[in-house]
C-alpha positions as CSV (number, residue, x, y, z in Angstrom):
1,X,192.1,-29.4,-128.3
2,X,188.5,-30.7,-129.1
3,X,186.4,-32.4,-126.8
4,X,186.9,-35.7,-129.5
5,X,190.7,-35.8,-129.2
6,X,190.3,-35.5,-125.0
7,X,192.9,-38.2,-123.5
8,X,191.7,-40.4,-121.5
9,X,193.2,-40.4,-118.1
10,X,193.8,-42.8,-115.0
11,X,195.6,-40.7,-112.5
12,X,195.1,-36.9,-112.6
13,X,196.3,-34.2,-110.4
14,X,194.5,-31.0,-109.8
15,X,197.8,-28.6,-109.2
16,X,196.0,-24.8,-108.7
17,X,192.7,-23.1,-110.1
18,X,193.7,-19.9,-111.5
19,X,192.3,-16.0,-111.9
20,X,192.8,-13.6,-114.1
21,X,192.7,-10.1,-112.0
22,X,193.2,-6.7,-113.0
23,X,195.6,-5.5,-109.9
24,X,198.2,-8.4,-108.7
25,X,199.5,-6.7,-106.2
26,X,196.1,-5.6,-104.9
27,X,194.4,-9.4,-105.7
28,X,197.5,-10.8,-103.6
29,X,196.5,-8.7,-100.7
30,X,193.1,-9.8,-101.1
31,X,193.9,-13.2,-100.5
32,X,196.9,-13.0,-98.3
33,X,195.3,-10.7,-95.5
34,X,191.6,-11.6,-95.7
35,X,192.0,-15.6,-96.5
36,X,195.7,-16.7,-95.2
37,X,197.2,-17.3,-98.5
38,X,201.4,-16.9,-98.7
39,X,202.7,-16.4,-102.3
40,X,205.3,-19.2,-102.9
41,X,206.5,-18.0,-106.5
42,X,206.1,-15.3,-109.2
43,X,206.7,-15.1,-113.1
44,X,205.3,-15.1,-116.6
45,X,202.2,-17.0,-117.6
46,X,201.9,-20.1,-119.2
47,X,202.7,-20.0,-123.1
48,X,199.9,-23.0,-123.5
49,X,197.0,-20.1,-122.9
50,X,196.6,-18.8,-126.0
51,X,196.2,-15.1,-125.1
52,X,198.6,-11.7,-124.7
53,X,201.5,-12.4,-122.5
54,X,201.4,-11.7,-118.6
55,X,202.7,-12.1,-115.1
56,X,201.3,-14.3,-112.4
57,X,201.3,-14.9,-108.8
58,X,201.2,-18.4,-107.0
59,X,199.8,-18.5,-103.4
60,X,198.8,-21.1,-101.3
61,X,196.7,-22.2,-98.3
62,X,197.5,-25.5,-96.4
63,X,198.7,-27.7,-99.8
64,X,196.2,-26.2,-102.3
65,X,197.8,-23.2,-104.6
66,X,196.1,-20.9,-106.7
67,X,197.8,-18.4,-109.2
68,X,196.7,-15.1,-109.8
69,X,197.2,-13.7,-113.3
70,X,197.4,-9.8,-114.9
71,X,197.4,-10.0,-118.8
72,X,199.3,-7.1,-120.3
73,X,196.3,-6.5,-122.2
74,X,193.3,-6.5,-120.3
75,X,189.9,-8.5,-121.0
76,X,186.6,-7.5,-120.3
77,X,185.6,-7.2,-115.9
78,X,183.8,-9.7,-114.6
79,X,180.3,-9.5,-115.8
80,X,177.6,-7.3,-114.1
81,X,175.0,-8.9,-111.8
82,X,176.2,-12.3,-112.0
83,X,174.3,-15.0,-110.4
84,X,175.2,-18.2,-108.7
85,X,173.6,-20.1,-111.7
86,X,175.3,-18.4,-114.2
87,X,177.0,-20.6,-116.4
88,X,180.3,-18.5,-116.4
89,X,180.2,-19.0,-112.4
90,X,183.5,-20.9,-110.7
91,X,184.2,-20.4,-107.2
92,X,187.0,-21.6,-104.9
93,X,185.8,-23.1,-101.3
94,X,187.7,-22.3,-98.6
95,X,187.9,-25.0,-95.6
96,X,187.7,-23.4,-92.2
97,X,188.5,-24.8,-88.9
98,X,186.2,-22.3,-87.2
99,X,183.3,-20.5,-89.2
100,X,183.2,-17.3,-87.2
101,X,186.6,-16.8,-86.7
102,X,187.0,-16.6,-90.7
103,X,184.2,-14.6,-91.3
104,X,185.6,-12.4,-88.9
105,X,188.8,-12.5,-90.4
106,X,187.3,-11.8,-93.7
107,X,185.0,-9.3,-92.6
108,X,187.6,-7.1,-92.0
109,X,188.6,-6.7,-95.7
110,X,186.5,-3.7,-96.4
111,X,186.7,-4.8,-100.0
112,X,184.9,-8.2,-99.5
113,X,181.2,-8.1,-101.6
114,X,178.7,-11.0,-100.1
115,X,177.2,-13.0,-102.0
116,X,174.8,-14.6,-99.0
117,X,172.1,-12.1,-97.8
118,X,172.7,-12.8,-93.8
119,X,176.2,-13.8,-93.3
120,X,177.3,-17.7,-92.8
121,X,174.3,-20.3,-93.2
122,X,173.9,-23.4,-91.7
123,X,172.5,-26.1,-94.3
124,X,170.0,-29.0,-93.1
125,X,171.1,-32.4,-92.0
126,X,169.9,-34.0,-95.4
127,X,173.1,-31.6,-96.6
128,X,175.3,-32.6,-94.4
129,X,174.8,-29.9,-92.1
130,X,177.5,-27.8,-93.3
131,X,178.4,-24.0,-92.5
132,X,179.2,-21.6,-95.4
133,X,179.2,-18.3,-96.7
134,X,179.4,-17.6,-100.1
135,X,181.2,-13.9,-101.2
136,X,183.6,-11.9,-103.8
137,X,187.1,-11.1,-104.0
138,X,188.3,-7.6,-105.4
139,X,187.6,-8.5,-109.0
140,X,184.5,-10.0,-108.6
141,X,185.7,-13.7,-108.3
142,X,183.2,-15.5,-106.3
143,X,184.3,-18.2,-103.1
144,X,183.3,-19.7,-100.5
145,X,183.9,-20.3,-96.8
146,X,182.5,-23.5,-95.8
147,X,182.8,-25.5,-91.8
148,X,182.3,-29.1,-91.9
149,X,181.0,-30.7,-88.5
150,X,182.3,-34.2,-87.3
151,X,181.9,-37.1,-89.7
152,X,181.5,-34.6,-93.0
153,X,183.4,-33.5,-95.7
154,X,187.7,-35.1,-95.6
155,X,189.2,-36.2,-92.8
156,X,191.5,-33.8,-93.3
157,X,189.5,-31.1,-92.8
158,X,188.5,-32.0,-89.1
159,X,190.7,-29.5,-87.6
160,X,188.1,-28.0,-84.9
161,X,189.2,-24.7,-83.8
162,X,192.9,-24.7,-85.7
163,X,194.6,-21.5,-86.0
164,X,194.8,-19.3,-87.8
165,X,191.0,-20.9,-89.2
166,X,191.6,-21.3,-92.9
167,X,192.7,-24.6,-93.6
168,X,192.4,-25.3,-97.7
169,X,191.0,-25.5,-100.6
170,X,188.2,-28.0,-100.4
171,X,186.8,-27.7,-104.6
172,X,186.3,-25.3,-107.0
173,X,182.8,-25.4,-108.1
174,X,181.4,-25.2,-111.8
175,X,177.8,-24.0,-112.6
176,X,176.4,-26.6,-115.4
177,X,173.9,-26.8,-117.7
178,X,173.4,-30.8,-118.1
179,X,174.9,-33.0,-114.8
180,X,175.0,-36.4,-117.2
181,X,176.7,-34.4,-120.1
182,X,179.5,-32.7,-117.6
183,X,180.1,-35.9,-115.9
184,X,180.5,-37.9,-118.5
185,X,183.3,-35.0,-120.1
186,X,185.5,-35.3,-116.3
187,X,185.7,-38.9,-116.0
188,X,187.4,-38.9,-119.1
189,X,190.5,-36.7,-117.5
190,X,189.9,-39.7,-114.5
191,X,187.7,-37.8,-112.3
192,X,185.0,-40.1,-110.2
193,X,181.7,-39.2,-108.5
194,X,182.5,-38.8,-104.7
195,X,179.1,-37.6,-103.2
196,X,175.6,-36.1,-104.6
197,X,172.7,-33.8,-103.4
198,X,170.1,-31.9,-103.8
199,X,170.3,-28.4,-102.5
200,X,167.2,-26.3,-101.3
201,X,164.9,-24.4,-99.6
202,X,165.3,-20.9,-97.2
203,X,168.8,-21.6,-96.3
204,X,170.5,-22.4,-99.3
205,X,168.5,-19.5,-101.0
206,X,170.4,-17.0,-98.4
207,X,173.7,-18.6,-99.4
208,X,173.2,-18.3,-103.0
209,X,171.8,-15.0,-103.0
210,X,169.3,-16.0,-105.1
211,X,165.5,-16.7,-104.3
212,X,163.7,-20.4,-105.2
213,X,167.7,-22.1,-105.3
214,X,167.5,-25.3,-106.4
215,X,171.0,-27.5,-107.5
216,X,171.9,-30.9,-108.2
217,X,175.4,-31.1,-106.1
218,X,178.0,-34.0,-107.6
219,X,181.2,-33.3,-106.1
220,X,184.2,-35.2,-108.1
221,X,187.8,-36.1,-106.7
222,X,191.2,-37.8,-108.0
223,X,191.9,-41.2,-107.0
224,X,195.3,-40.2,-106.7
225,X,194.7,-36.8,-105.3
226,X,195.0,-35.4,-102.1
227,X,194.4,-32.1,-103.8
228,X,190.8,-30.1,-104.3
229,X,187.8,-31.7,-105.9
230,X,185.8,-30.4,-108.8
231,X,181.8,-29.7,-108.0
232,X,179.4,-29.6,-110.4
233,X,176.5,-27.1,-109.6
234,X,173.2,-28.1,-111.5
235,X,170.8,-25.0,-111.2
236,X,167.6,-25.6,-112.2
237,X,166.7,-23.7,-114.1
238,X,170.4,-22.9,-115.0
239,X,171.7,-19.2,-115.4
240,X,172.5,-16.8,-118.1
241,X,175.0,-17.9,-120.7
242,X,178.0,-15.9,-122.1
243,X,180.8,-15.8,-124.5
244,X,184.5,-15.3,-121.7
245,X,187.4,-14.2,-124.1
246,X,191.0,-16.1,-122.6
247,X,192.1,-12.4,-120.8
248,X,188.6,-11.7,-119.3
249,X,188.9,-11.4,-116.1
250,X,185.8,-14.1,-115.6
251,X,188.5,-16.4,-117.0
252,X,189.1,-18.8,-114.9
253,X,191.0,-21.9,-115.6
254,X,191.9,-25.5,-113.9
255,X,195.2,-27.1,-114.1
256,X,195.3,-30.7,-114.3
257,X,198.7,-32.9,-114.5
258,X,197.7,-35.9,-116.7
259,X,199.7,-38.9,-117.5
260,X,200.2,-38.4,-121.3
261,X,202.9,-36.6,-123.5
262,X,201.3,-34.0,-125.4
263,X,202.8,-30.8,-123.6
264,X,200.3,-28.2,-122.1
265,X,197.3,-27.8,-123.8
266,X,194.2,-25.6,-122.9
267,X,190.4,-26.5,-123.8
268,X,187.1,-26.0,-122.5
269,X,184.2,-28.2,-120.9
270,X,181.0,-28.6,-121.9
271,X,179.9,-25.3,-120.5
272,X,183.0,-23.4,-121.4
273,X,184.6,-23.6,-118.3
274,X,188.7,-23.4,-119.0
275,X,191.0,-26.7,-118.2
276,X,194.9,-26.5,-118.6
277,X,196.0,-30.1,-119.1
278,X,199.7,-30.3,-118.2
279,X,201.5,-33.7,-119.3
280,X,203.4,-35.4,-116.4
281,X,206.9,-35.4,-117.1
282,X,207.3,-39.2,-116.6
283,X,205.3,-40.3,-119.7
């Protein structure tokens, strides 16, 4: 579906951010042991992707899901010395009730690869004073752990010392190349801005990995959802761009239930990231 011939929605639902792995059982293990995820179903993938055949695994954490995918033929790994800016770059962030219990937790995975040079980072009070800690699944999928304090981030979220400590999925965050442009493509699928920043200096360079970080943060939710918000993350300058074929394993896609007829259909954003818009049954 071109970008011209994008419906125009009032009342989406984000359902699950998917992953394309290269070991299911090992990627559910992953997520299961290290980040609390329970697989609630199994099966082939979606016809509407527009690649070889495959199975996939859905797992989920509080009400979020995600769905981990093997294609029976494999797609190129994830690419070599990615950065945060990279325009490829999607990660999920985790909600946690208590920052060092999870990193504990996750800690123990011996196959965890940071992404933050000195473990969880505390950002300044003109970012809301957030904990995270940014790091890489088994495949090279980047996420995030991040601790809200009183009065930031959703209510639901303010679970202070809950456990076991990982509570949801908060967003999955999209490097971009132009803000406006990128905006202007979500509110079309019925997205709205919920909050802006600008992210800097020692702290969120730690985080990031990656030395001088500087990103325009616009996080965008639902209306109707209760489900996890989109962030767009506006590297200046922005990163490295690449062609992603459907099976690579830097493939990652959205699915969003619209209110329109047209079946399942896949596209890309702006940047190339993947959207799966699944038609609500009603209409």
């Amino acid at each position: 579906m071109s970008q011209s011939n994008l419906p125009i929605a009032r009342q989406p639902q984000i359902e699950r951010i998917s992953r394309v792995v290269a070991d299911l059982e090992r990627a559910e293990a992953f997520y299961r042991d290290g980040l609390g995820f329970r697989r609630v179903g199994h099966g082939p993938t979606e016809p509407a992707l527009s690649c070889p055949p495959g199975q996939s695994v859905r797992m989920r954490l509080g009400s979020q899901e995600i769905e981990l995918v093997r294609f029976a033929v494999p797609g190129q790994p994830y690419p070599c010395c990615s950065g945060s800016n990279d325009l490829w770059f999607q990660h999920l962030a985790i909600a946690v009730s208590d920052m060092d219990a999870a990193y504990a937790v996750l800690s123990a995975q011996p196959a965890m690869r940071p992404i933050s040079t000195t473990g969880p980072q505390t950002l300044p009070p003109r970012n809301g004073g957030v904990r995270a800690f940014k790091f890489r699944d088994l495949d090279g999928h980047p996420l995030e752990l991040i601790w809200f304090p009183s009065g930031q981030g959703r209510p639901l979220w303010q679970r202070p010392g809950e456990s076991p400590p990982f509570l949801g999925i908060d967003h999955t965050a999209l490097a971009v190349s132009n803000t406006g442009r990128s905006i202007r493509f979500y509110r079309r699928l019925g997205l709205r801005v919920a909050y802006r920043s600008r992210n800097f200096g020692p702290a969120q360079a730690r985080l990031d990995g990656l030395p001088g970080a500087r990103a325009g943060i616009t996080g965008l939710r639902s209306p109707a959802s209760s489900g996890p918000g989109i962030e767009l993350l506006g590297y200046r300058p922005p990163g490295r761009r690449i062609a992603v074929a459907p099976n690579d394993i830097a493939a990652d896609w959205i699915s969003i239930r619209v209110p329109w007829s047209g079946g399942a259909r896949m596209l890309r954003d702006p940047d190339g990231h993947r959207l799966l818009l699944v038609g609500s049954p009603s209409h």
